[in-house]
C-alpha positions in Angstrom: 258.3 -17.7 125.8 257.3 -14.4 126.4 260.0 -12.4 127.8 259.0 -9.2 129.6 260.6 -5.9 127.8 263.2 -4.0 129.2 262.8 -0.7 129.7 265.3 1.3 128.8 266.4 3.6 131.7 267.4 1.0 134.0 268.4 3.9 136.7 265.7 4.0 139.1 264.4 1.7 141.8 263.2 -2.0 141.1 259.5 -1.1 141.6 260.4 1.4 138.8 262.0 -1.0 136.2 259.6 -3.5 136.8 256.8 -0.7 136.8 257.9 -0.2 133.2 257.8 -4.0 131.8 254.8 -4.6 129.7 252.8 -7.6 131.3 251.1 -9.9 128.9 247.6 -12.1 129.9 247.4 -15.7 128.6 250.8 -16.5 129.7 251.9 -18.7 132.5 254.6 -21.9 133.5 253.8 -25.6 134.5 254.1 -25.3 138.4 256.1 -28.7 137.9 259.8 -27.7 136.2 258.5 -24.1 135.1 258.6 -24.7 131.6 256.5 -21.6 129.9 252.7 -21.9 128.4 250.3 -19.7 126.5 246.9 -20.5 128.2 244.8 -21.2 125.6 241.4 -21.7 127.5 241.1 -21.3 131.1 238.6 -24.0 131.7 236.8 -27.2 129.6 233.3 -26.9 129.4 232.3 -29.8 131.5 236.1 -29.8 133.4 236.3 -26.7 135.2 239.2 -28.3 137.0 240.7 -28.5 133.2 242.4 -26.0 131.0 243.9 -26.2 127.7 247.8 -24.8 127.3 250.3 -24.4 124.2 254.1 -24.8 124.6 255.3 -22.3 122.1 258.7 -23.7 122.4 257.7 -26.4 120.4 256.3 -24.8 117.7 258.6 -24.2 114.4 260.4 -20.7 114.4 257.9 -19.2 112.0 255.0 -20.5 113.8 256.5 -19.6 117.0 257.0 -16.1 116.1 253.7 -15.4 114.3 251.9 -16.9 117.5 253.5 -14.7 119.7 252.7 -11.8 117.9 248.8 -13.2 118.0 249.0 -13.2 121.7 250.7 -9.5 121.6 248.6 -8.2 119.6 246.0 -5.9 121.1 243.1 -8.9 119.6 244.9 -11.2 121.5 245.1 -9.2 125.1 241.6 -7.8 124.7 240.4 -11.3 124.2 239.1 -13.2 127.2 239.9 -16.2 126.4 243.3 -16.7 123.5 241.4 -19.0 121.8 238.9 -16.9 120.5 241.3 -14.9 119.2 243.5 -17.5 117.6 240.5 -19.2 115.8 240.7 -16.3 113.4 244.0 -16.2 113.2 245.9 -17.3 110.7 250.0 -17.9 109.8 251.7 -16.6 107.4 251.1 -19.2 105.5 247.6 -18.8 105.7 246.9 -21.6 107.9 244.2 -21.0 110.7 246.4 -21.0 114.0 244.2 -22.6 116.1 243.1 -25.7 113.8 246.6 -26.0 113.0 247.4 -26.5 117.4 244.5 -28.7 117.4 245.1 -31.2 114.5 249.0 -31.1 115.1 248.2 -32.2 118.8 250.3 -28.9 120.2 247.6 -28.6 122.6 247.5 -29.9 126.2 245.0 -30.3 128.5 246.5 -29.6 132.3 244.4 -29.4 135.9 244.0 -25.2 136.5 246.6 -26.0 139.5 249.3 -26.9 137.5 249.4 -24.1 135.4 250.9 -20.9 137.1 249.6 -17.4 135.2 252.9 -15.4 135.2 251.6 -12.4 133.5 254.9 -11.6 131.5 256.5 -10.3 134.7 258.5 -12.9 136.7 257.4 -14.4 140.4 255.8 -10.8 141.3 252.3 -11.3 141.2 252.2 -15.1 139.8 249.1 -16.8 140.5 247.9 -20.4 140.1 245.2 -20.5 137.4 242.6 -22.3 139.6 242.4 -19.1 142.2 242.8 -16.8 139.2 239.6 -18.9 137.9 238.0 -18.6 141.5 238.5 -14.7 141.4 237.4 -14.7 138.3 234.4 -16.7 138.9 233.2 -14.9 142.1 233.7 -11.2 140.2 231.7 -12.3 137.5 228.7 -14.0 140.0 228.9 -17.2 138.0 230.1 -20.8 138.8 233.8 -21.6 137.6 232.1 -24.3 135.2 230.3 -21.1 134.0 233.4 -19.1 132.8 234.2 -21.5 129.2 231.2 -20.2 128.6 231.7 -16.5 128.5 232.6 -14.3 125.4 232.1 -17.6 123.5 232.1 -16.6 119.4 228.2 -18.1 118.6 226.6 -18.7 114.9 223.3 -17.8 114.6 221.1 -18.9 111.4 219.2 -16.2 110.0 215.6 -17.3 109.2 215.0 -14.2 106.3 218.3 -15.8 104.4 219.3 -18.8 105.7 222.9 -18.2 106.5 225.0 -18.4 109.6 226.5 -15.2 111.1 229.3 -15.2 113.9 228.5 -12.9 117.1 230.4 -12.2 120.4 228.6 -13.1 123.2 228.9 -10.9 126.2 228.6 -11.1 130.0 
C-alpha cells in the first residue's frame, strides 16, 4: 500500500523523522490481520455502519500504480470522499477507475469498525473509521447517515437547453 516517505536526514529525533513523513487521507488496514485499504467511501447511504474499501494489492501493477498516484494526487487528498475523485479518473488505458473497481468486483463493503484509517504514518495517530466518522459527523452538525451525502458530484438538467451539467455540492 501506501508506504509513508522517508525523509532524508534521518539525524534528529523520532518526533522529527516522523514530523517529516507525508501522511496520506483515504488510507487505512482491516483491524483483523492488517492487511492495507484505500477507503473508498466512508459510509453507504442507508448503512452508516457501512463503508466501501479497495485492496490495491490486488490490483494489476499498472492499475496498482496509476491508482495510487489518483489517491496522491492533490484531486485525490483534496477530495472528501476518494470516490469522487476516482469517478473521473481514468487509467492509462483510458478506462474510468472507478467503473472499472466496480464492475471487476475490487470493491468491498466492510462495517466502519473494521477498517482502521492509518493516515500513511504507522500506529501514531490510527483511528478506527467509525469514531473518525463520529468526529466527523459531530464537526459537521449532521447525523453519520448524513456524511455519504456531503460533497456528492450532482447533475442538474438545465431547462433553457436541456442538458445535464455536473456540480459539487458543498456543506
Amino acid at each position: 500500500m501506501v508506504q509513508p516517505m522517508m525523509p532524508m536526514d534521518v539525524e534528529g529525533t523520532a518526533e522529527t523523522v516522523l514530523s517529516n513523513r507525508k501522511k496520506y487521507k483515504h488510507i487505512g488496514k482491516m483491524v483483523d490481520g492488517g492487511a492495507a485499504v484505500a477507503i473508498i467511501f466512508r459510509t453507504v447511504p442507508g448503512e452508516p455502519q457501512n463503508c466501501l474499501v479497495v485492496g490495491p494489492k490486488f490490483l494489476e501493477i499498472n492499475y496498482q500504480d496509476i491508482f495510487m498516484k489518483a489517491l496522491e494526487s492533490h484531486e485525490g487528498q483534496s477530495a472528501f470522499e476518494l470516490g469522487h475523485h476516482l469517478i473521473k479518473s481514468r487509467f492509462s488505458d483510458g478506462v474510468e477507475i472507478l467503473q472499472y473497481l466496480h464492475l471487476n468486483n475490487f470493491i468491498k463493503k466492510m462495517p466502519t469498525d473494521k477498517i482502521m484509517v492509518t493516515m500513511g504514518t504507522g500506529n501514531v495517530g490510527e483511528i478506527l473509521l467509525s469514531d473518525l466518522n463520529e468526529m466527523i459527523a459531530k464537526q459537521k452538525g449532521i447525523t453519520i447517515e448524513e456524511l455519504s451525502l456531503l460533497d456528492q458530484p450532482k447533475t442538474e438538467t438545465r431547462k433553457d437547453a436541456g442538458q445535464t451539467k455536473t456540480s459539487k455540492s458543498k456543506k
